[in-house]
Each structure stands twice: as structure tokens, then as C-alpha cells.
C-alpha positions as CSV (number, residue, x, y, z in Angstrom):
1,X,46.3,108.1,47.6
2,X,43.3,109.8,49.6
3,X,43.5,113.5,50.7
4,X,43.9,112.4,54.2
5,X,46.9,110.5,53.3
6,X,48.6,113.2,51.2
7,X,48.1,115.7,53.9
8,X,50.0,113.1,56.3
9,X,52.7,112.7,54.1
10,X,53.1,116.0,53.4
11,X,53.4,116.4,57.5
12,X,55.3,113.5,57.9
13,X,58.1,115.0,55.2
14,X,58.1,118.5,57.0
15,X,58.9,117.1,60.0
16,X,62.3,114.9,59.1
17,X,63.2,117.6,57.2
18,X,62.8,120.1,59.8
19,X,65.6,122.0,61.7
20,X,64.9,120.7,64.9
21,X,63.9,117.4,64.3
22,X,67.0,117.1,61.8
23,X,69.1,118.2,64.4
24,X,67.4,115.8,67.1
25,X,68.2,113.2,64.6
26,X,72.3,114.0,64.5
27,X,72.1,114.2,68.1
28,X,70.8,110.9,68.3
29,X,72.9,109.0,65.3
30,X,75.9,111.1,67.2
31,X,75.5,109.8,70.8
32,X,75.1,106.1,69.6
33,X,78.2,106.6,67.3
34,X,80.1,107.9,70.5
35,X,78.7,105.1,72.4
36,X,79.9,102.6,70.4
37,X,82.8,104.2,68.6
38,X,87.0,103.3,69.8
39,X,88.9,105.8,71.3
40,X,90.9,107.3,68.3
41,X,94.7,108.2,69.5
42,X,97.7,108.2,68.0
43,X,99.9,105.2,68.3
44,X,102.2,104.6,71.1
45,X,106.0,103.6,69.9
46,X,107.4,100.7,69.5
47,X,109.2,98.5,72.2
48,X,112.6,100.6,73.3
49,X,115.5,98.5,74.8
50,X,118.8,100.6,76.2
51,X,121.3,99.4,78.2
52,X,122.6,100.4,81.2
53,X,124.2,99.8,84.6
54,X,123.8,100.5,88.5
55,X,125.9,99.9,91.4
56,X,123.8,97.2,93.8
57,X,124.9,95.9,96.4
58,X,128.8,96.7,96.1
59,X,129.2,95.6,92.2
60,X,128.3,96.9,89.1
61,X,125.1,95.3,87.4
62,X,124.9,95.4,83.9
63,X,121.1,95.1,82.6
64,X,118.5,95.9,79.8
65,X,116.1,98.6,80.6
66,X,112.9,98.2,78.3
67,X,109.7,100.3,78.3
68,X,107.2,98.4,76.0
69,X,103.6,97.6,75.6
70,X,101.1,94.5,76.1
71,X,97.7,95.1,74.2
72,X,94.3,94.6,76.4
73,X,91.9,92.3,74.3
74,X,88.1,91.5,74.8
75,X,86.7,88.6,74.4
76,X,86.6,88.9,70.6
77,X,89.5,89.5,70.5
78,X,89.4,93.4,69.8
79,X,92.1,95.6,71.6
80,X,90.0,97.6,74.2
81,X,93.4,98.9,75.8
82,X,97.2,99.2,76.0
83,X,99.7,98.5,79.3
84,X,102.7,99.9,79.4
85,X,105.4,98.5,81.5
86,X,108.9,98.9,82.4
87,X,111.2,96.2,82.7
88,X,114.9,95.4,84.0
89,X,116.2,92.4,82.9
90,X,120.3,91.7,83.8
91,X,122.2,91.1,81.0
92,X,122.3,87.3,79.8
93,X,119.6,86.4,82.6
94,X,118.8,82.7,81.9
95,X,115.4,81.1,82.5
96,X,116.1,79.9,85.9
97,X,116.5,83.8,86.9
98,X,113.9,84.9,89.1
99,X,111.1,87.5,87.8
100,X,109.4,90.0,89.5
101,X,106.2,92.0,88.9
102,X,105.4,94.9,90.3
103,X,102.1,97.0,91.2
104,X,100.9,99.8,93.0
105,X,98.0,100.6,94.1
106,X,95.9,103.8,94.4
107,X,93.8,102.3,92.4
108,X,94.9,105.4,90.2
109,X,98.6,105.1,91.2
110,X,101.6,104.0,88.7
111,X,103.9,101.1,89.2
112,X,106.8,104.4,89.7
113,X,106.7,104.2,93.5
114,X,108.0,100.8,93.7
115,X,110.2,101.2,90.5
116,X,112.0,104.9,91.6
117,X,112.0,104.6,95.4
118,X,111.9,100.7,96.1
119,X,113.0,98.3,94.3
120,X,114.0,99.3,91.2
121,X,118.0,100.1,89.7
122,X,117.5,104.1,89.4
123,X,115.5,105.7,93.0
124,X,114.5,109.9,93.6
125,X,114.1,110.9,97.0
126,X,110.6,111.2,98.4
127,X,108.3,110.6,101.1
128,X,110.5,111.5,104.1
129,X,110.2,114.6,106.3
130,X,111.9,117.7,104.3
131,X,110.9,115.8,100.8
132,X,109.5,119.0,98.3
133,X,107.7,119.2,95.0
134,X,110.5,121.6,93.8
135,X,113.2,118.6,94.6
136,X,115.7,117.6,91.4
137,X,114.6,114.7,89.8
138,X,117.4,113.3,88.6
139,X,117.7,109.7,89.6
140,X,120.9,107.9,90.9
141,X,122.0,104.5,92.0
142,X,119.5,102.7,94.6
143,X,121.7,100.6,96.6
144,X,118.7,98.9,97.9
145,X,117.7,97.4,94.4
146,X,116.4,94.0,93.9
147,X,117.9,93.4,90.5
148,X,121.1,92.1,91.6
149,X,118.8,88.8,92.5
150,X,115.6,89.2,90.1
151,X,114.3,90.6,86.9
152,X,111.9,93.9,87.6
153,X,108.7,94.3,85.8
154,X,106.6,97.1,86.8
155,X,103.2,97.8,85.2
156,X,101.1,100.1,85.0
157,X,97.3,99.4,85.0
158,X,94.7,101.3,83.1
159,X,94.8,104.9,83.6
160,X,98.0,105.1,85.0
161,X,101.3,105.6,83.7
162,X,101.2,106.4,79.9
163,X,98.7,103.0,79.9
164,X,95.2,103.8,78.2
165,X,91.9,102.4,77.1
166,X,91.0,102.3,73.5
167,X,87.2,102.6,74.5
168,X,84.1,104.9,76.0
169,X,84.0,106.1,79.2
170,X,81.6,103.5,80.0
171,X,83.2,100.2,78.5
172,X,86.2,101.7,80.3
173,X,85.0,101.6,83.5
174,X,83.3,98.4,83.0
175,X,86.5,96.6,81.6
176,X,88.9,98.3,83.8
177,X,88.0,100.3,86.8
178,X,86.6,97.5,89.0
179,X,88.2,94.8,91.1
180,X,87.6,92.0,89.5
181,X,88.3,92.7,85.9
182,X,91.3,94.7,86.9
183,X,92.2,91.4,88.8
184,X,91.7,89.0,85.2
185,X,93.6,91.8,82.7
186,X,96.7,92.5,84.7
187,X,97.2,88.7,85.4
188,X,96.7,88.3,81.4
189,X,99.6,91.0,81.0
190,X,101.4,88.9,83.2
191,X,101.1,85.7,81.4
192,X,101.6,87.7,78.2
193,X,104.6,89.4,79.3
194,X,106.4,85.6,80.2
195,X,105.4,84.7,77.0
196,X,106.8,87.6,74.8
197,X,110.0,87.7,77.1
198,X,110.3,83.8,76.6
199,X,110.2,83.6,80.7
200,X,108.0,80.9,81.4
201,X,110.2,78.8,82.8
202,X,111.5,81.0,85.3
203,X,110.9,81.9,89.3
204,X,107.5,84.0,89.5
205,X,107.2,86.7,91.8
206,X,104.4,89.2,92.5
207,X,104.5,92.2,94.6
208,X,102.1,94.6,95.3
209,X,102.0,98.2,97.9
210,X,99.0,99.3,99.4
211,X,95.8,98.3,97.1
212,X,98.5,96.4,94.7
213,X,98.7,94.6,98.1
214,X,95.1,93.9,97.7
215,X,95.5,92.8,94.0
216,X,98.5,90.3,94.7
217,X,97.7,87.5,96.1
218,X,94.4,87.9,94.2
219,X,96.8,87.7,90.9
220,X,98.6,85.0,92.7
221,X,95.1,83.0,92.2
222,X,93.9,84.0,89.2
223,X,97.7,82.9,87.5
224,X,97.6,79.6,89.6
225,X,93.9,78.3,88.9
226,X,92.8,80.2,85.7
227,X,95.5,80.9,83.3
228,X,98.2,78.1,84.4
229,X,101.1,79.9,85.5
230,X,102.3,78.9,89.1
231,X,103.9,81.9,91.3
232,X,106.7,81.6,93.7
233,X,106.5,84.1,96.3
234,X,104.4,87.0,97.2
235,X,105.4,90.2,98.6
236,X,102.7,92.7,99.8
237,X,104.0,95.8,100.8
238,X,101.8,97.7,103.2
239,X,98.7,96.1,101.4
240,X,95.5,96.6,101.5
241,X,94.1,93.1,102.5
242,X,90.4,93.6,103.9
243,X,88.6,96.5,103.2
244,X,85.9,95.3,105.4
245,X,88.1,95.4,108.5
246,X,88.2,99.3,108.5
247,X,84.8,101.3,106.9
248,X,83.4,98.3,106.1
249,X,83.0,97.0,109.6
250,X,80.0,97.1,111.7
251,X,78.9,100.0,114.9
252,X,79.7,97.0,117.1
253,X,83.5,95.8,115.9
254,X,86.1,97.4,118.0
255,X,88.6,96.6,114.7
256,X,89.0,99.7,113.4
257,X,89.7,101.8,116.6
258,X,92.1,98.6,117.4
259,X,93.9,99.0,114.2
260,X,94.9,102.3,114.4
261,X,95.8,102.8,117.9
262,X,99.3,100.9,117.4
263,X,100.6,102.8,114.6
264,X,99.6,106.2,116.4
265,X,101.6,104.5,119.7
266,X,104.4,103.9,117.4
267,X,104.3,107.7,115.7
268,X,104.6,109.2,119.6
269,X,107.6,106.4,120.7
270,X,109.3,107.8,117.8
271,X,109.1,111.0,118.5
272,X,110.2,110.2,121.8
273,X,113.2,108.4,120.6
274,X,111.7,104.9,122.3
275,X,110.3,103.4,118.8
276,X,111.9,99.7,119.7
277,X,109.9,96.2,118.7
278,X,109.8,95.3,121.9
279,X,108.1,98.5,123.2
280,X,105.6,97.9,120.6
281,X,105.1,94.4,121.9
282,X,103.5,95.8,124.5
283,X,101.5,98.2,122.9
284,X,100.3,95.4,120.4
285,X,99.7,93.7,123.9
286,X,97.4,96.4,125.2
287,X,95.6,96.3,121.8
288,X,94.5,92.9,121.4
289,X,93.4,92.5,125.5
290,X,92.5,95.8,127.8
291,X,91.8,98.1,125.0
292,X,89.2,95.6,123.1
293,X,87.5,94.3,125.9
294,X,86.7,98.4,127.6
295,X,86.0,98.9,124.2
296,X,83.2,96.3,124.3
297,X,82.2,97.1,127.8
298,X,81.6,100.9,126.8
299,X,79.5,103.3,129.2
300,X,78.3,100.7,131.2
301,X,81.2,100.4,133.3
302,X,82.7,104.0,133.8
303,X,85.9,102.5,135.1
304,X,87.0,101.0,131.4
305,X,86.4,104.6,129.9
306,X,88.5,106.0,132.3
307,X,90.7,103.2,131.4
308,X,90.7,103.9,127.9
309,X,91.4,107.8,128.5
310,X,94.3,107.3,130.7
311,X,95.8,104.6,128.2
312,X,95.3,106.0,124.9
313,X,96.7,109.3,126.2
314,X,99.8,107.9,127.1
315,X,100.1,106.2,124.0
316,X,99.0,108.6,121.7
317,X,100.6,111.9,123.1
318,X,97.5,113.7,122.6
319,X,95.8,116.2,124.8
320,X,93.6,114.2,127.3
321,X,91.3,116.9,127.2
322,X,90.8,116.0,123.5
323,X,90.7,112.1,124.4
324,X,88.4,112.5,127.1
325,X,85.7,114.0,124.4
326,X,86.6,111.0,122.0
327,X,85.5,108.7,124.7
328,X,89.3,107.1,124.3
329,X,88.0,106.7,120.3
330,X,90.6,108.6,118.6
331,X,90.2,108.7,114.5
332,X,93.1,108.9,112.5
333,X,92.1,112.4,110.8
334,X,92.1,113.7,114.0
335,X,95.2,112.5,115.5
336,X,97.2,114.0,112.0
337,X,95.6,117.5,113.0
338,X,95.8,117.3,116.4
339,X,99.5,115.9,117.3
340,X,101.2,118.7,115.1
341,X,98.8,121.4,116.1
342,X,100.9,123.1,117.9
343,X,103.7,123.9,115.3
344,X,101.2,124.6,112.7
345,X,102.1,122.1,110.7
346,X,99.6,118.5,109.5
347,X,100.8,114.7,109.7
348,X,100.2,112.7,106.7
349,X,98.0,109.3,106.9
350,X,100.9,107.9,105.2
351,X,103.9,108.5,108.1
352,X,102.5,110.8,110.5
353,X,105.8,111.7,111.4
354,X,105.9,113.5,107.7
355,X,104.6,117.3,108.0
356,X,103.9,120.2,106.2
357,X,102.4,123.6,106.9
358,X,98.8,123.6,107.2
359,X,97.7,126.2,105.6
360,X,94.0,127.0,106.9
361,X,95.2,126.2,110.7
362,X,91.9,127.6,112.0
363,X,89.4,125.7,109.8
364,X,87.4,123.1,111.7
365,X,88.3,120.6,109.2
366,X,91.4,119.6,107.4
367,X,91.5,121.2,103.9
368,X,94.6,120.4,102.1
369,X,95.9,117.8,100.5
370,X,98.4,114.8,101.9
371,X,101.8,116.3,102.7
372,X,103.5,113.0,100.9
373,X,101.3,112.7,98.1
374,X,102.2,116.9,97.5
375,X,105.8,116.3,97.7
376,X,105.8,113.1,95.8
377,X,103.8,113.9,92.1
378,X,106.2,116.1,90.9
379,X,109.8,114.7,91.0
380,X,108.6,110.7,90.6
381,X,106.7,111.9,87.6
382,X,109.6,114.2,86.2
383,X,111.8,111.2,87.0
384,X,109.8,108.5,85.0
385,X,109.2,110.7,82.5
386,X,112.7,111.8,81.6
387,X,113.4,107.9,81.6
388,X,111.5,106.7,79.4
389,X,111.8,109.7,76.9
390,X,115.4,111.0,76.8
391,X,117.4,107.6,78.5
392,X,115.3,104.8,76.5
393,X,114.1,106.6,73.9
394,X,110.3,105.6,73.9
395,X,109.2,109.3,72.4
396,X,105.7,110.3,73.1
397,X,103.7,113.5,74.5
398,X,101.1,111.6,75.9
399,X,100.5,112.5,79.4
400,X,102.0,110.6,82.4
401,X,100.0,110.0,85.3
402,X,102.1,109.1,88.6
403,X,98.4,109.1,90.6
404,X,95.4,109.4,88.8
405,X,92.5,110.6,90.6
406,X,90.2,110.3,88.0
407,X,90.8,106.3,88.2
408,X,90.7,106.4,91.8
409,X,87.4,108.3,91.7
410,X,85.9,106.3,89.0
411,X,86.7,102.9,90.9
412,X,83.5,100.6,90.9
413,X,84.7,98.6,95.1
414,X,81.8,96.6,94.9
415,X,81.3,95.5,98.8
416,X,83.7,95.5,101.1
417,X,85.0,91.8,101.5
418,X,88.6,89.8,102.4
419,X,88.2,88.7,99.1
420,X,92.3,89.0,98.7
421,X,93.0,87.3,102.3
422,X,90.2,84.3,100.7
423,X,92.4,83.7,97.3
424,X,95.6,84.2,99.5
425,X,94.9,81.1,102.0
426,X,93.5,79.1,98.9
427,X,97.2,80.1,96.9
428,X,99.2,78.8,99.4
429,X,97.0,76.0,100.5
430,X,97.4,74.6,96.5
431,X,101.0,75.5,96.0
432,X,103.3,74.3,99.7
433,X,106.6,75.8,97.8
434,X,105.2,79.9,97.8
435,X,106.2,82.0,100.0
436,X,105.2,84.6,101.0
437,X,106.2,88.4,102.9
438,X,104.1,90.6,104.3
439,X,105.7,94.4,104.6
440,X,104.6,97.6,106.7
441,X,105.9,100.5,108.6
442,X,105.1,101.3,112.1
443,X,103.6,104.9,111.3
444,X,101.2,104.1,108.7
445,X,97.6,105.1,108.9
446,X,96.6,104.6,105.6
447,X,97.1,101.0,106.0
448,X,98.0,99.7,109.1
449,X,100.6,96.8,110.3
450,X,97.8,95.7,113.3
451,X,95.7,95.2,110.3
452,X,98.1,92.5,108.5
453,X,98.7,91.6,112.1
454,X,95.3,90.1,113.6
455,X,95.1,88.9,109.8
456,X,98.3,86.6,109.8
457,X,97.3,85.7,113.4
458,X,93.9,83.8,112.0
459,X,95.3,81.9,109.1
460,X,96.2,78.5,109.2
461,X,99.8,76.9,109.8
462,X,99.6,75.9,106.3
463,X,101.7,72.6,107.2
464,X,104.7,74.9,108.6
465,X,105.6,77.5,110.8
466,X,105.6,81.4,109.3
467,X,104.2,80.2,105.9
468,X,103.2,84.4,106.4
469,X,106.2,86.5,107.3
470,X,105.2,89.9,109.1
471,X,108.1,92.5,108.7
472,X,107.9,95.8,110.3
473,X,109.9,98.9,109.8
474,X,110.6,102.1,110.9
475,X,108.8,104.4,108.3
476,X,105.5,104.7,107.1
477,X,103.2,103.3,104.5
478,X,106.8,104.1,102.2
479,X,109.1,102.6,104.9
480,X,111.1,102.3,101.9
481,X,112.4,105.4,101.5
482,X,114.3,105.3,104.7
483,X,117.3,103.7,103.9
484,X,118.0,101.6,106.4
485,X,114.2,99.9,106.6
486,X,114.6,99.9,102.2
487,X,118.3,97.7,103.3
488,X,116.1,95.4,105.8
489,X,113.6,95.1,103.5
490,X,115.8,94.0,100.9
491,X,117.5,92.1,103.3
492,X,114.4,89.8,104.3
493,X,113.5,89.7,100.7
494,X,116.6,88.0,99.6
495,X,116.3,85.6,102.0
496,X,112.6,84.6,100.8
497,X,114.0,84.4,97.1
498,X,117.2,81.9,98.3
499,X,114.5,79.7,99.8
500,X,112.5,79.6,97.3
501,X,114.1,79.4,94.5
């Protein structure tokens, strides 16, 4: 070896064994290792079965309550995550039982909307006017329960619930916090469920609120065309159908100030004691005709704006001063501050007939949180919670997450599309025996029945008339948790499982 090369590897050696290169080196090996590496947690409990019983509809309904998990694979087959459901199943159901699965939406949000205020055997009280964090959350009978004419399974996606990925940040997001994957692993948890359950054979039903609206039908399609499972009914509670109808639509589309307008019309009749379907006839009537078209005809003609003033006051209840600035355009963030201003008090997106105190009433801009998601976290959580670990049994101190808002915030939407409304018209184009209900309440802003509305209105007949049921309640985007909308609901529900089997 020449002097020259001695003198490099003597350099050379100093350097890797160097402090800072040494450490440069760790760093590296440890950020591929973290990269690559599983998320290491301790293991869930097994499958928990308890049986219990709940007075529905006038008569005691004995059933087993099961909180359990479905593994996540990859294509390799490696488990990449864990779902964790919750399922009422009456006692000696038989194959030809209908099934149910629920979701909710968020994304971010746990199936325990549905299961404790809707549908399920057990409800807590939330998401009407006087509603509180600090409310008991001790759950009793819900005389509005489905189970006395299906099995309930509610999921709970990714991230919500005590459900979890097994992997990085990054593989998470990629496998789970998107539309589309989160569309081909919960149908896969669907299929699995059937199979574990030994339920193939039975009635299918999937349901969905808000976005779970969005990833219904979409399920519906995947089940039907990709894994080989044909579904019975759908029922989309105040879904989330096209997201390009609303932000996603262009400075020329009068659609979102004409989707809005009817559930803010609705709000005020209530108010005013007048809240009837035939008064909203006419405001739906307004809607599609005079309010589009002086919409489209803008500043050019004076006359329409002054139409458009005069009209949406009325319907709206707001100060015409405030509507005359707005140009007759009036957004739903201000209508929540502006129709409660003067009591001090906020409307939520969700009912804006639900208030709480603002408490910065002089800031320009809203800066609290939703009054029903406030009043909502804390007893559904404490609720589910003390279900699953003191009444079934399923011990754990892993966290529960009612609404995540580090899922909502780390959802990849992709582009705005009607994807859901595009695999709904090809699910019940391929199957003529689904049916299918669509559900809102008047007051709902966050997603709104004019919406489902102009939708329903475009599709085809489908070979028969109202292939697409449109109910309306009284209530909000949780119409629900009124009682007598949750009794109608259930009501029309029932019907759409007796006719289709």
C-alpha cells in the first residue's frame, strides 16, 4: 500500500468512527428502521360475548352483544391493522335474519352515533337543544331500535373507536385514510365478518350517516362486483353523496347557495311553529325556479336582486340589512351567527335550532367549536366505553376515540366527484331487488336534504317508481335523537326491510 493510500485509509477510518458521523449514521439506520418497522402495541382481547335484553317495540328482546375484532391484511397477507366492531345478534337468529352494518362518517367519527342514539338496543341522550357534556351516561332502553327486525353490526374504521393500524404514519395514511382504500378494507371486514359469523346466507343491509353516507352505496358496489356478496337495501342517513355539489362546484353553479337556502327556510318555520311538508313544498318550489334563475341573472337585472333580498329574508328570518350586503347569498356560517345573535348564543351546522353560548360574541369570526359535537364527545364516549369494558367484559386501556380529528385531518379527498351517486345508480341498476332509503332532517347544514333532493330528482326510474326513497324529518343532521322523527324513521325502515326481504 502507497503512502497516499495509507493516509486515505487512515481518514477514511477516522471518519466512521467519528462522533458525528457515527451519530449521522444511527440517525440514518434509525429513520429507515422507523420507516419500515410495525407498530408495536399490546394485544387487544379476545372476542367478548354477553347476553342481554331491551324492551323494543313493546316486547322484551333477548340478544347477544359481542365486541370483537377483524384483522386488516395487505396484500401479502401481513396484518397492517385491527377493526373493532360491535354486534347485536337476537338470540337463535337463523340465516334468513336480516343483517345490518353500520358506519359513520366524520371521516374520523366511530360507528357510536348510530349504535347509542339510532339504531342500536342501548341509546344516551344527545344532540338536542339543552343536551351537555356533563350529562349521565348511562344508557337505557331505545324504543326506536332496529334489532327487533335485524342483526346490528357497527364498525369502526381506522382510527376510530378502539380500531388501529399496526403500521407508520405513512403506510397508514396510504392504506387507510383515503377514499378509496377505506372503501376496499371496510367492505373486506364486511365479507369477513359474514364469514366468521356463518351469515352469508342472510339479508344484507348497509347503512351509513353523513360521510358513511358517502361510503355506502360505494360498499354496496364494491361487495356486489368485487368480492361477491350481494346487498339488500341501503340506508344513507343524512349522507354525504357529492362532494362536488357544495366546495367543489364552480363560481358559476348556483347549487350550493340553492342547497342551503331550504334547510335555513325550514330552521325559521320551525321556530315559528309553521315547519309542515307542505310549507316546505313551497319553499323547495321557490328553490328550484325563482331563486335559481335571479341567481343566474345576477346584477344585470336589478329587479331579481331585489327579488332575491325580499325572498330570502322572508325565508331566512335574517336582518335584510345583512341580506341586502349578501346580495340575497347567504352562507351557512353566517346564518348560524347571525340568526341567534341576538340572545348571545351560536346555531350548530348540524340543527341550527341547537345553541349554545358563544363565548367571544364580539369577534368578527366564529371561534368555538360546534355546540353538538361539544355536547356529544363526552357522554357517547363514556357510554361506549363503559359498555364494552364493565358490561361485555372486553378489558383494555387503549384509548377510545368517539371523533377523531387527527383522521379527519389526515384524510387524503382526492377530487371532489359523485363518485358514491356513480356506484349507487350502477348497484341498483345490477341488482332490481335493493332497495334503498335516503334519510335527512329539515335543519341540517352540514349536509343538506335539497342536496339528496335535486340528486334523487336526476336518477333513472330504474324500471319502477321510488327505487330512491327521500324521508324527511324534523331534526337535524341527528334527526334521530328526536324521538318521534327516530319512531318514523324506524317506521319507514321496517317497511323497506318487509319488502325486501
Amino acid at each position: 500500500m502507497t503512502l497516499r493510500q495509507l493516509i486515505a485509509a487512515a481518514i477514511l477510518a477516522l471518519t466512521l468512527t467519528s462522533p458525528i458521523a457515527a451519530q449521522e449514521k444511527h440517525d440514518a439506520t434509525a429513520a429507515e428502521k422507523k420507516a419500515g418497522d410495525d407498530i408495536q402495541l399490546p394485544p387487544l382481547p379476545a372476542d367478548k360475548t354477553v347476553k342481554q335484553s331491551a324492551t323494543i317495540g313493546g316486547r322484551t328482546i333477548n340478544y347477544d352483544a359481542t365486541v370483537g375484532t377483524i384483522p386488516v391484511r395487505d396484500k401479502k397477507g401481513k396484518e397492517i391493522g385491527q377493526v373493532v366492531y360491535t354486534a347485536y345478534v337476537v338470540a337463535g337468529s337463523g340465516v334468513d335474519r336480516p343483517v345490518t352494518f353500520a358506519f359513520n362518517g366524520g371521516p374520523g367519527a366511530s360507528s357510536v352515533y348510530l349504535n347509542m342514539g339510532a339504531v342500536g338496543p342501548k341509546r344516551v341522550p344527545f344532540g338536542v337543544q339543552g343536551n351537555a357534556p356533563s350529562d349521565s351516561p348511562v344508557a337505557t332502553d331505545n324504543p326506536n331500535s332496529w334489532l327487533d327486525f335485524t342483526d346490528l353490526v357497527f364498525i369502526d374504521p381506522i382510527g376510530t373507536g378502539f380500531s388501529r393500524s399496526l403500521v407508520d404514519e405513512a403506510a397508514t395514511k396510504k392504506a387507510f385514510y383515503a377514499n378509496d382504500p377505506d372503501i376496499k378494507y371496510l367492505s373486506k371486514v364486511v365479507f369477513d365478518w359474514l364469514v366468521k359469523a356463518g351469515r352469508l346466507r342472510s339479508p344484507k343491509y348497509v347503512m351509513g350517516e353523513s360521510y358513511g353516507g358517502y361510503r355506502a352505496p360505494r360498499i354496496a358496489y364494491e361487495l356486489q362486483s368485487q368480492i361477491g356478496v350481494g346487498v339488500t337495501g341501503l340506508i344513507m342517513v343524512s349522507p354525504y353523496l357529492d362532494p362536488a355539489s357544495g366546495d367543489g362546484a364552480t363560481a358559476l353553479s348556483p347549487l350550493p347557495w340553492m342547497i342551503d337556502l331550504p334547510s335555513m327556510a325550514a330552521a325559521h318555520l320551525e321556530r315559528e311553529g309553521r315547519l309542515t311538508p307542505a310549507a316546505m313544498a313551497e319553499v323547495e318550489a321557490y328553490t328550484r325556479g325563482p331563486f335559481a334563475t335571479d341567481l343566474l341573472r345576477g346584477r344585470s337585472d336589478p329587479q331579481a336582486i331585489a327579488r332575491l333580498v325580499s325572498h330570502v329574508t322572508e325565508l331566512t328570518g335574517l336582518d335584510p340589512a345583512l341580506v341586502q350586503r349578501m346580495g340575497g347569498r347567504v352562507d351557512s356560517g353566517t346564518f348560524l351567527r347571525e340568526i341567534h345573535r341576538a340572545d348571545g348564543t351560536i346555531g350548530s351546522v348540524y340543527d341550527s335550532n341547537v345553541t349554545a353560548f358563544d363565548p367571544f360574541p364580539w369577534s368578527a369570526e366564529r371561534r368555538s367549536n360546534d355546540p353538538i359535537l361539544d355536547a356529544l364527545i363526552a357522554p357517547t364516549t363514556s357510554a361506549m366505553v363503559d359498555f364494552v369494558t364493565r358490561v361485555v367484559g372486553w378489558k383494555t386501556d387503549a384509548r377510545y376515540h368517539a371523533l377523531s380529528y387527527e383522521v379527519n385531518a389526515a384524510w387524503d379527498r382526492g377530487k371532489p366527484d359523485d363518485t358514491p351517486v356513480q356506484d349507487l345508480r350502477k348497484a341498483i341498476a345490477n341488482d332490481p331487488h335493493m332497495g334503498v332509503i335516503i334519510a335527512h332532517g329539515w335543519d341540517d347544514l352540514s349536509c343538506p336534504f335539497f342536496a339528496s333532493r335535486l340528486i334523487v330528482d336526476q336518477l333513472p326510474s330504474f324500471g319502477m317508481k321510488e327505487r330512491v326513497k327521500l324521508d324527511i324529518y324534523p331534526g337535524g343532521h341527528m334527526f334521530y335523537a328526536r324521538p318521534d322523527s327516530g319512531a318514523a324513521f324506524k317506521a319507514d325502515a321496517k317497511a323497506l326491510y318487509a319488502a325486501h326481504g
